[in-house]
C-alpha positions as CSV (number, residue, x, y, z in Angstrom):
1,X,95.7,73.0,86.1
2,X,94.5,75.7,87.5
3,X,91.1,75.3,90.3
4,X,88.9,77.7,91.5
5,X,89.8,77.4,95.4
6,X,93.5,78.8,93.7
7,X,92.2,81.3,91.6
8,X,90.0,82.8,94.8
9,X,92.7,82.8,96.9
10,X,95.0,84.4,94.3
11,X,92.4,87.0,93.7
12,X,91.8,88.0,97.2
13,X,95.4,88.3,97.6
14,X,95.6,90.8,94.8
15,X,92.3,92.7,96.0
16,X,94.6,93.4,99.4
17,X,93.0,91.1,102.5
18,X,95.1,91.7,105.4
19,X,94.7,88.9,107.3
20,X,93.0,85.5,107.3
21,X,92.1,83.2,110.3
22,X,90.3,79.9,110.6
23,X,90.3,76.0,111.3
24,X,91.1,73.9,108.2
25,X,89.3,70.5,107.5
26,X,89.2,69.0,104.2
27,X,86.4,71.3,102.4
28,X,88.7,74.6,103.0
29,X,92.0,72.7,102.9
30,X,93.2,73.5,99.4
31,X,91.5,77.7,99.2
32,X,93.4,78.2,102.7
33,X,96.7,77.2,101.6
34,X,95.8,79.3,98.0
35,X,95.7,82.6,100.6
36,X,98.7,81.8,102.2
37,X,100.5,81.6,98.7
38,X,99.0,84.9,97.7
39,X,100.9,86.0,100.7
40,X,97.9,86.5,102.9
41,X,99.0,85.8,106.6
42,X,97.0,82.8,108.2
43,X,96.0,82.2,112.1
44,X,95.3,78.9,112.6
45,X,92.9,79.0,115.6
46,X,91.6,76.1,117.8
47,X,88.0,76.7,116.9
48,X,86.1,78.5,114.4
49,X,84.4,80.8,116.9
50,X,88.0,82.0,117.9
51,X,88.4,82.9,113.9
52,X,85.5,84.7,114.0
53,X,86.1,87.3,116.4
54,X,89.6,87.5,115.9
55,X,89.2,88.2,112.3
56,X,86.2,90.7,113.6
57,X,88.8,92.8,115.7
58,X,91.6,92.9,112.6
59,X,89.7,94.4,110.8
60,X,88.4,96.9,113.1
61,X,92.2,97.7,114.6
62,X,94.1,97.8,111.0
63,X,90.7,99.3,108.9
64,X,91.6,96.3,106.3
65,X,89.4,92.9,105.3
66,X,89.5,90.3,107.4
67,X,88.7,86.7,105.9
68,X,87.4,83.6,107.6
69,X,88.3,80.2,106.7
70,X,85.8,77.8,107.5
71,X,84.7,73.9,106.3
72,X,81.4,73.4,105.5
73,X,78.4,73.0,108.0
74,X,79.8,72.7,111.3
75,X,83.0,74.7,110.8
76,X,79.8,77.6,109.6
77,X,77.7,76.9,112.8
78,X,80.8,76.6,114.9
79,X,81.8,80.4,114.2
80,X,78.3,81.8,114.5
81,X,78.5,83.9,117.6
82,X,81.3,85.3,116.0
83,X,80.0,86.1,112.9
84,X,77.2,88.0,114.6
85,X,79.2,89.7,116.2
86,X,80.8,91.1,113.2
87,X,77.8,91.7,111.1
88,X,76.2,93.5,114.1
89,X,79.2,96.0,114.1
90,X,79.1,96.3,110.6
91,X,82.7,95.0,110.3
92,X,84.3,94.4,106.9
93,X,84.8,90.6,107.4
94,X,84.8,88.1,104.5
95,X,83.6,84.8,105.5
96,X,84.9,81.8,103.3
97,X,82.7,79.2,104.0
98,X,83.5,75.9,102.0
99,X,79.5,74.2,101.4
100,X,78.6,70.8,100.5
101,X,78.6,70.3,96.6
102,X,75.3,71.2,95.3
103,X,74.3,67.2,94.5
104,X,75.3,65.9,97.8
105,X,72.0,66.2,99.4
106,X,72.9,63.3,101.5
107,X,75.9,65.1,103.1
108,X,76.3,65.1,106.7
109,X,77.5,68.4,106.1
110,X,74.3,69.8,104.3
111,X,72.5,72.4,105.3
112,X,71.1,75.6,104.5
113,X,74.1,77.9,104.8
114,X,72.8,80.8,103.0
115,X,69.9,81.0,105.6
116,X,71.9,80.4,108.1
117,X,73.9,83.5,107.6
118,X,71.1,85.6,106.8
119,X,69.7,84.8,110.6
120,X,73.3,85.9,111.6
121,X,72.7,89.8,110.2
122,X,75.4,89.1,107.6
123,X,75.3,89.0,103.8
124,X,74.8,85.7,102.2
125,X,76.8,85.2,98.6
126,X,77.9,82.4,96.2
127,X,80.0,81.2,94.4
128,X,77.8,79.8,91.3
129,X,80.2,78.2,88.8
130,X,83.8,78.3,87.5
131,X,82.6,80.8,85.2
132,X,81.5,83.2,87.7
133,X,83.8,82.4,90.4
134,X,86.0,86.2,90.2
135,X,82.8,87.6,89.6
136,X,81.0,86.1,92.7
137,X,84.1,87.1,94.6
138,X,84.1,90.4,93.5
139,X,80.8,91.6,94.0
140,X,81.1,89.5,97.7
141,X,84.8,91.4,98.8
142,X,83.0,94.8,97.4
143,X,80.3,94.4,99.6
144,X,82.3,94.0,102.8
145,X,84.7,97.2,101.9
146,X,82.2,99.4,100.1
147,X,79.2,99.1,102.6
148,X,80.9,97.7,105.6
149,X,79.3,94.6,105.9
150,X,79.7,90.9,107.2
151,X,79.6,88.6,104.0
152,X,79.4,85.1,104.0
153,X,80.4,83.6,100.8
154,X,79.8,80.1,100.2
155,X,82.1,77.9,98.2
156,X,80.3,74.7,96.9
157,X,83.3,71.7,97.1
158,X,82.5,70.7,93.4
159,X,83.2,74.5,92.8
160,X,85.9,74.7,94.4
161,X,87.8,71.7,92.8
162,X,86.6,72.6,89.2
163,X,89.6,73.5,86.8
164,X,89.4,77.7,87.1
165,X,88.2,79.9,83.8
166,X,89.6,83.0,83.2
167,X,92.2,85.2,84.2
168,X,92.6,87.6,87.0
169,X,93.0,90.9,85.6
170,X,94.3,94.2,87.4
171,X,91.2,94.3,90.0
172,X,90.9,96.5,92.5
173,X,87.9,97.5,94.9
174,X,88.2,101.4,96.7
175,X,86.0,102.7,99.4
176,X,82.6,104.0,98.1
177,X,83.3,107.7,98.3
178,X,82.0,110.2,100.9
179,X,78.1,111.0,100.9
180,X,77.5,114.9,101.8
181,X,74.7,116.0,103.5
182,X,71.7,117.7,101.6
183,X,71.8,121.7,102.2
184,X,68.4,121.6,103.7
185,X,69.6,119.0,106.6
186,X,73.2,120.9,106.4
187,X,71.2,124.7,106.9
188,X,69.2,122.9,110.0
189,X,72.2,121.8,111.6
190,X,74.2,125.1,111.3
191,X,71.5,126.8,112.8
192,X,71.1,124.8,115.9
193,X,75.6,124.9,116.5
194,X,75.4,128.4,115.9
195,X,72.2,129.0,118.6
196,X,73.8,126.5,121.1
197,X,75.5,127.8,124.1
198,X,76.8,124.3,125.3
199,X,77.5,121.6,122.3
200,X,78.5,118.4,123.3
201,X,79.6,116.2,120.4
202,X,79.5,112.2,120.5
203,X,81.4,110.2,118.1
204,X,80.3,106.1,117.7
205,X,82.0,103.9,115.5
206,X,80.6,105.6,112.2
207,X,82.8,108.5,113.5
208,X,85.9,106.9,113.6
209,X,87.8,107.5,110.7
210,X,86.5,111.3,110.9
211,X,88.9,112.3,114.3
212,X,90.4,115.7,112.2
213,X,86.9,116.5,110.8
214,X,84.9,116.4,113.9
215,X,87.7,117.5,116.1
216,X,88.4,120.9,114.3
217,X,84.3,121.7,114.1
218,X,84.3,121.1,117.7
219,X,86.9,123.6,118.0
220,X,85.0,126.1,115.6
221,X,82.5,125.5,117.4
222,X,82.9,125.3,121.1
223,X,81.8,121.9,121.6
224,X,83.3,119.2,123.8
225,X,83.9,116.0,123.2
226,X,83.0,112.7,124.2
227,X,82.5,108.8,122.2
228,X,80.9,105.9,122.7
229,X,82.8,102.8,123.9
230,X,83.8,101.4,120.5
231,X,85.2,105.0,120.1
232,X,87.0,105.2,123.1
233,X,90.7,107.0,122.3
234,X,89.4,109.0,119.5
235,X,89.9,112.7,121.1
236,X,92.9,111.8,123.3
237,X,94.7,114.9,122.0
238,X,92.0,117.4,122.8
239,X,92.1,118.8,126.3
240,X,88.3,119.5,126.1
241,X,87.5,114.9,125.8
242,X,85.5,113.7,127.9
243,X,85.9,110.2,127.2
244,X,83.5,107.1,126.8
245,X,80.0,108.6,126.8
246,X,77.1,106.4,128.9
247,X,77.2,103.7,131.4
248,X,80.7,103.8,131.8
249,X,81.1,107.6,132.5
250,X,82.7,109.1,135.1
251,X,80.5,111.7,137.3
252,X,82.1,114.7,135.9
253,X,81.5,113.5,132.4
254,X,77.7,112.4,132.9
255,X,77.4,115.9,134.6
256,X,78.8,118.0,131.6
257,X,76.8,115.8,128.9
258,X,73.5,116.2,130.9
259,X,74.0,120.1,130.7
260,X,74.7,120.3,127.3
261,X,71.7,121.8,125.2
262,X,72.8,120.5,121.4
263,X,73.9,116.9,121.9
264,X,75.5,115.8,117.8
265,X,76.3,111.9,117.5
266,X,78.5,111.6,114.5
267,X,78.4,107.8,113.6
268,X,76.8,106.6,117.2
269,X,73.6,104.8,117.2
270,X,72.6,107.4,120.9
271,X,71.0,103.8,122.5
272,X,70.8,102.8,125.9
273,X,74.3,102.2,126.7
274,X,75.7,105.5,125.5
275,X,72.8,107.5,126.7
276,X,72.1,105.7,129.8
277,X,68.9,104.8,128.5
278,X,68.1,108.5,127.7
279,X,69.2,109.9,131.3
280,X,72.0,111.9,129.7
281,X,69.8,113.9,127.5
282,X,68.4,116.9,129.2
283,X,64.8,117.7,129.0
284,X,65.3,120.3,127.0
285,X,68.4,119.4,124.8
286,X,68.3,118.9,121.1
287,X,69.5,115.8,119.5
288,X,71.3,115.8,116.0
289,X,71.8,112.1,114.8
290,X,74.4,111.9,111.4
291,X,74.8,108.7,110.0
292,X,75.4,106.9,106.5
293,X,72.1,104.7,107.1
294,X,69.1,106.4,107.0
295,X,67.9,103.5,109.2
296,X,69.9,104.1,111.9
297,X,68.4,107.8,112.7
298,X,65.9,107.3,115.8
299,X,66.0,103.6,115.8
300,X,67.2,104.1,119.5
301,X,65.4,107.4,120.4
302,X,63.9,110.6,118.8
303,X,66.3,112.6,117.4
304,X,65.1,116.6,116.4
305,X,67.3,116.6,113.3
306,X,68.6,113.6,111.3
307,X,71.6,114.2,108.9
308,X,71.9,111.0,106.5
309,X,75.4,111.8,105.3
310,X,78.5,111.0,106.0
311,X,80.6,112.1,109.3
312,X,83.7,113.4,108.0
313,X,82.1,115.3,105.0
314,X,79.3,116.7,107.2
315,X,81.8,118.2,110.1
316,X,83.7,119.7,107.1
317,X,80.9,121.4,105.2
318,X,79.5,122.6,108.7
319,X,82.8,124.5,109.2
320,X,82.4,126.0,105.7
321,X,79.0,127.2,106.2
322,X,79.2,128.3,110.2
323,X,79.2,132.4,110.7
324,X,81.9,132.5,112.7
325,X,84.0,130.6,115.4
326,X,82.8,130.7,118.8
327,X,85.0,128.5,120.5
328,X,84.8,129.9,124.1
329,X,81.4,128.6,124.1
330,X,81.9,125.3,126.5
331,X,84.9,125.2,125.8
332,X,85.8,127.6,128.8
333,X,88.8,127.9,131.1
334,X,86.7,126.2,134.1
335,X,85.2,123.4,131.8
336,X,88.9,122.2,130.6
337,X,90.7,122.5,134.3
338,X,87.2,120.4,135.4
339,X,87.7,118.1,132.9
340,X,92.0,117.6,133.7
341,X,91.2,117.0,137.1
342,X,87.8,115.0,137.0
343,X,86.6,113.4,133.9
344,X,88.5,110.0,134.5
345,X,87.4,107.4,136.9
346,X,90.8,107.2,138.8
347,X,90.3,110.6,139.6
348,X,87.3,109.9,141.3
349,X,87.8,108.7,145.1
350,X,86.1,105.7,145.5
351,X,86.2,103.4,148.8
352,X,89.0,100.4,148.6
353,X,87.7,97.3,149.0
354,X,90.5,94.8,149.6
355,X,90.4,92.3,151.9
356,X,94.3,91.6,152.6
357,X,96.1,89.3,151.5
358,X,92.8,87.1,149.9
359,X,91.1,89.2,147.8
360,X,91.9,92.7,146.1
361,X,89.6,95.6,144.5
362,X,89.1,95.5,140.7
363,X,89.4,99.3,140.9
364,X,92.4,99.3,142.4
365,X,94.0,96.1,140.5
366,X,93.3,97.7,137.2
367,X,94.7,100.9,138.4
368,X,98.5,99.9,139.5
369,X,98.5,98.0,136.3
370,X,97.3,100.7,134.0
371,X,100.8,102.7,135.7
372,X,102.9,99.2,135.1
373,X,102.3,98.7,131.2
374,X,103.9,100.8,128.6
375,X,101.1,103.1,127.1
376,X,101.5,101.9,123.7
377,X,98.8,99.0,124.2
378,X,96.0,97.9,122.7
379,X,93.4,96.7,124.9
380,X,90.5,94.2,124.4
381,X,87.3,93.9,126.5
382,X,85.3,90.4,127.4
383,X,81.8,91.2,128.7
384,X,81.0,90.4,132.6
385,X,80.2,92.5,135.3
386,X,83.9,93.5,135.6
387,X,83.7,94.9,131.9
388,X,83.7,98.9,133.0
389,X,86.6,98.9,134.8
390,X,89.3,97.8,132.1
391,X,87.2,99.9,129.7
392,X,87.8,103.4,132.4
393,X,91.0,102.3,134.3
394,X,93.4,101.2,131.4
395,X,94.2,104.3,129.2
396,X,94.8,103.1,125.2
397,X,97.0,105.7,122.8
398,X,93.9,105.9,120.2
399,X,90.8,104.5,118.8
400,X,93.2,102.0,117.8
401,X,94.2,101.1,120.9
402,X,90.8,100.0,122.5
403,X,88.8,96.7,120.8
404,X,85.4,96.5,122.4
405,X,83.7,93.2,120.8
406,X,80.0,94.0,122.4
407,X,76.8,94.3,120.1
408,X,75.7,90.8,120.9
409,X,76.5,91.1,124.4
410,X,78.4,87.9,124.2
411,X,80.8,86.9,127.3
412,X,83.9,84.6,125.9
413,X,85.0,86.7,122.7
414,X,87.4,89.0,125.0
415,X,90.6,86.3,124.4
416,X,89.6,86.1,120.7
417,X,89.5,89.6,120.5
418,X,92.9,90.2,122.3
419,X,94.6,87.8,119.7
420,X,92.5,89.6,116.2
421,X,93.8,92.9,117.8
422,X,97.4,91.9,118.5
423,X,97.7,90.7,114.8
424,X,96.4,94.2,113.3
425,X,98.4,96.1,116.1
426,X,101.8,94.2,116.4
427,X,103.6,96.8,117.5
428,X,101.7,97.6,120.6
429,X,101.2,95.2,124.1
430,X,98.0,93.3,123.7
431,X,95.8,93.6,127.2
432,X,92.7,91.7,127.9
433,X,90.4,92.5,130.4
434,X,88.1,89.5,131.3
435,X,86.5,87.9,133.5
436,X,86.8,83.8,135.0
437,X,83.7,82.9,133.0
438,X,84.5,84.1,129.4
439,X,88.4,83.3,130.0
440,X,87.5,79.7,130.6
441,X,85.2,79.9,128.0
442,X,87.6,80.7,125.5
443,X,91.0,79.2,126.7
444,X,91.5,76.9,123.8
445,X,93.0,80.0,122.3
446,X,95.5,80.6,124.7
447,X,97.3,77.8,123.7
448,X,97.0,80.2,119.9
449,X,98.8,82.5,121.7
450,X,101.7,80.9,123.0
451,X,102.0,79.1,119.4
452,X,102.7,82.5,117.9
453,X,104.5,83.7,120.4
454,X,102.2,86.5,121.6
455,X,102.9,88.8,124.9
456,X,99.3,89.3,125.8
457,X,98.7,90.5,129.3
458,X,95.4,88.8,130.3
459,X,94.0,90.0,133.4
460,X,91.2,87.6,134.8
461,X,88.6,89.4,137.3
462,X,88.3,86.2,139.5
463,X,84.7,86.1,141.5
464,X,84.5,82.8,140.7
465,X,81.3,83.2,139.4
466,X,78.9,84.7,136.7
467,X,79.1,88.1,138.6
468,X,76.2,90.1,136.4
469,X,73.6,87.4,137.5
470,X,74.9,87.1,141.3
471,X,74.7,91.4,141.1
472,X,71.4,91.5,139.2
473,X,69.4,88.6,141.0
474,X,70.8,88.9,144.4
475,X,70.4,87.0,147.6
476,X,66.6,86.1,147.3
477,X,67.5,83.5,144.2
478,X,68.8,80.5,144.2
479,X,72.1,81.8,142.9
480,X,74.1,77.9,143.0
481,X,73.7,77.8,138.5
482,X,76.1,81.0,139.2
483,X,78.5,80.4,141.6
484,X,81.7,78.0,141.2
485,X,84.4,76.6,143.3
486,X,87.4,78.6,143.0
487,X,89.7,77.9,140.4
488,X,93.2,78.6,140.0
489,X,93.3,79.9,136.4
490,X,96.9,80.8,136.8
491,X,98.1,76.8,137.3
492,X,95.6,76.3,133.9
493,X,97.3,78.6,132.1
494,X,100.8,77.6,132.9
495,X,99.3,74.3,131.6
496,X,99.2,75.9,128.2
497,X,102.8,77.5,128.5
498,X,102.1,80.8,129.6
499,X,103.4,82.7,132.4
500,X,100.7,83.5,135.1
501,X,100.2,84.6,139.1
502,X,98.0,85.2,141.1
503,X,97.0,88.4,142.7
504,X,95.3,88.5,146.7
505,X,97.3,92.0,147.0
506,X,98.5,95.0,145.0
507,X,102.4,94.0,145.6
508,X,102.0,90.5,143.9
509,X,101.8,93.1,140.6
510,X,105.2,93.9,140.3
511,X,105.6,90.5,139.1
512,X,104.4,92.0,136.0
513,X,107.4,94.2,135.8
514,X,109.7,91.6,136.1
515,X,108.0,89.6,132.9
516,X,108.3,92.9,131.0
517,X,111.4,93.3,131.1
518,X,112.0,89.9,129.8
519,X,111.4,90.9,126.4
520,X,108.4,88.3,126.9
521,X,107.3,85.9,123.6
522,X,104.6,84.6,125.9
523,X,101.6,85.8,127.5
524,X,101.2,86.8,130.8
525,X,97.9,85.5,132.8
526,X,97.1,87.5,136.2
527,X,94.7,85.5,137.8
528,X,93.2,88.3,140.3
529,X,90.8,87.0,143.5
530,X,88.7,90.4,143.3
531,X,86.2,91.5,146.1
532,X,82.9,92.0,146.0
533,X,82.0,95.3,144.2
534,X,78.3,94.7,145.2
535,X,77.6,95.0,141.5
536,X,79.5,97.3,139.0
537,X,78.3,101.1,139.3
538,X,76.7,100.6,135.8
539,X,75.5,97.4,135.7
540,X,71.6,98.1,137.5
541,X,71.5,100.7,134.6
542,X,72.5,97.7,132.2
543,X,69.6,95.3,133.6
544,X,66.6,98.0,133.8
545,X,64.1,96.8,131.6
546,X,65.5,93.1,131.8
């Protein structure tokens, strides 16, 4: 006999998951071992939040579904931060929630699952009966690839267990295809490229799978280039990038977006972070928003044109219908030997701050080991008050090479990430960038990474302390809730069988050098004592308002 937890794992592995990650108790026992037999890879994780994110940053690093594995109530609630995550980032993640049997009112694991998710931003489905179990599963997995959402699909136990009906027949699920822009909305926004002198154009995460598109219209013409952080890696190639648009920007590049007078977000919600709460917008620069959800044009700030269309179909039907090329327009001579010599952070001199032999400068730090690591990396981003300078300071080979977990602002999922985006990307050095509060937040799943023999580099900005609060509130605050003894993080992580050191001075590095060339199976953990930065050049933009 056939059940339905095997028929749903069999059909999931024909509809093409690529990965699947979770805890396994008793109510998702039997459909996790069905996905596994469909040959569906499975990371077993030491809590469900870790499975969250980690299946949140497959799927944004290999562009496939992602599935969670989860037991009912508790397994749900454990994962929520995670699941938020996702369904704020509008990440293609199937949720496989196993959910008291529909009579078992008096379970401890009750609850109301479906509202649950809802509260979470993501889409609640079912699984009703046997009879509608593909069905259910179907329309669920559609949802996630065709309009790049977060579904949670429960799976009632008495469902699950039922003998299966039906058979799986040759099911498949594409992409939903490209929507075009209207001509009226296409005719505005020719118009203001072709009367711009200085186009700058900003790709978000809706632009990411339109690098070619948007590239060669830039080129046509004459914009530059820059993305949001999600983005960051996207224009590598093009000597006219200006990289990661907003808080994080270097001087040169805040200075070239700020002139521009036809700012174009392809895909990028233009809020506070990538505008700098609007400061990056000239007074009298014109704003064209595309994006596929009409909803998303001028949530953040007004826009004078909104394109509802998609990004790659729009760039290329704005090349079609452009006059003619006028690629000298900022894309000048001056602008692109500027933007070689300036646009980057470690090009900008900046005062050292190392105290030697205690504590070292998280600029500098991040620098010598951005030279040290081979280039094909992918790195991964915790949130803190360190966050910008991974995010400038290590370079990534493409938009696949930078996983930035951050729409619900959440400090802990950076070591979840790291592990999601070594999966996807197992050909590339996994590098997290965290701080001492969300590493020992999350380092259950270090031990994760040892188990499956991972060589993540894990460097830990150590302040010993929640550093945005001590930065934001300052000295007139009682600041003990947000200070800590000092911890040595690189005896803990030995603990769990990793490699580690610890880092007062830029020499103690080269013992990264050394591991490399180890041909390491286990991660590395650089505990680095960092100085006081005084707060991170973008973090007062980050609290204004707060």
């Amino acid at each position: 006999m056939t059940t339905v937890a095997q028929q749903l794992g069999a059909l999931l592995g024909q509809l093409g998951v690529g990965h699947a990650f979770g805890v396994v108790g008793s109510g998702n026992f039997h459909l996790t071992n069905a996905l596994r037999q469909a040959g569906i890879p499975f990371t077993a994780t030491r809590h469900e939040g870790g499975a969250a994110t980690m299946a949140d940053a497959y799927a944004r690093m290999s562009d496939q579904v992602a599935v969670v594995s989860l037991h009912q109530g508790c397994g749900l609630t454990n994962a929520a931060t995670g699941i938020g995550e996702a369904a704020k980032s509008d990440t293609p993640v199937l949720v496989l929630a196993a959910e008291a049997s529909r009579g078992a009112v008096h379970s401890n694991f009750a609850m109301d699952q479906t509202g649950f998710a809802t509260s979470l931003g993501a889409d609640a489905h079912r699984v009703h009966t046997p009879a509608t179990a593909i069905t259910d599963t179907l329309r669920a997995y559609r949802t996630a690839v065709r309009q790049r959402r977060t579904v949670v699909l429960n799976l009632p136990l008495d469902v699950q267990d039922a003998p299966s009906v039906g058979a799986i027949t040759d099911l498949a699920v594409d992409e939903a295809p490209a929507q075009r822009p209207d001509q009226r909305a296409l005719a505005e926004f020719v118009a203001l490229l072709e009367s711009s002198r200085k186009p700058v154009f900003i790709a978000g995460r809706g632009g990411r799978g339109a690098k070619s598109e948007i590239t060669a219209l830039a080129q046509q013409s004459g914009a530059l280039l820059a993305t949001s952080a999600v983005a960051k890696g996207l224009f590598n190639a093009d000597p006219y990038n200006l990289g990661i648009s907003g808080g994080f920007s270097s001087p040169l590049t805040a200075e070239l977006i700020t002139e521009a007078d036809l700012i174009v977000a392809f895909g990028s919600a233009l809020n506070m972070w990538t505008m700098r709460g609007g400061k990056l917008i000239g007074a009298d620069t014109k704003v064209v928003q595309i994006d596929t959800d009409d909803t998303a044009i001028g949530a953040h700030r007004p826009v004078d044109l909104g394109v509802v269309a998609d990004a790659a179909a729009t760039a290329t039907d704005a090349m079609a219908a452009l006059a003619h090329n006028q690629p000298s327009r900022y894309r000048t001579d001056e602008v692109r030997q500027r933007i070689a010599t300036g646009a980057r952070w470690d090009q900008t001199p900046t005062e050292d701050l190392s105290v030697s032999g205690e504590l070292v400068d998280p600029r500098e730090v991040t620098r010598r080991l951005n030279e040290l690591l081979p280039h094909q990396r992918v790195v991964a981003i915790d949130s803190g008050n360190f966050m910008g300078y991974p995010s400038q300071y290590l370079d990534v080979p493409d938009e696949f090479g930078f996983c930035f977990t951050q729409a619900f602002q959440s400090i802990g999922l950076g070591l979840y990430t790291a592990l999601g985006a070594a999966f996807a990307q197992p050909d590339r050095l996994p590098v997290l960038g965290t701080g001492d509060g969300g590493f020992l937040m999350a380092v259950h799943e270090l031990e994760t990474a040892v188990r499956y023999q991972i060589p993540l580099v894990v460097l830990v900005y150590n302040d010993a302390a929640y550093g945005a609060e001590i930065h934001h509130f300052g000295t007139d605050h009682d600041l003990e809730p947000v200070t800590f003894p000092d911890t040595d993080i690189a005896s803990i992580a030995r603990g769990f069988g990793a490699e580690a050191i610890t880092v007062r001075d830029l020499p103690d590095l080269e013992a990264v050098s050394t591991w490399l060339g180890s041909s390491p199976t286990v991660p590395l953990v650089i505990d680095a004592k960092i100085a006081n930065d005084g707060g991170s050049w973008w973090l007062a933009e980050a609290f204004q308002g707060h």
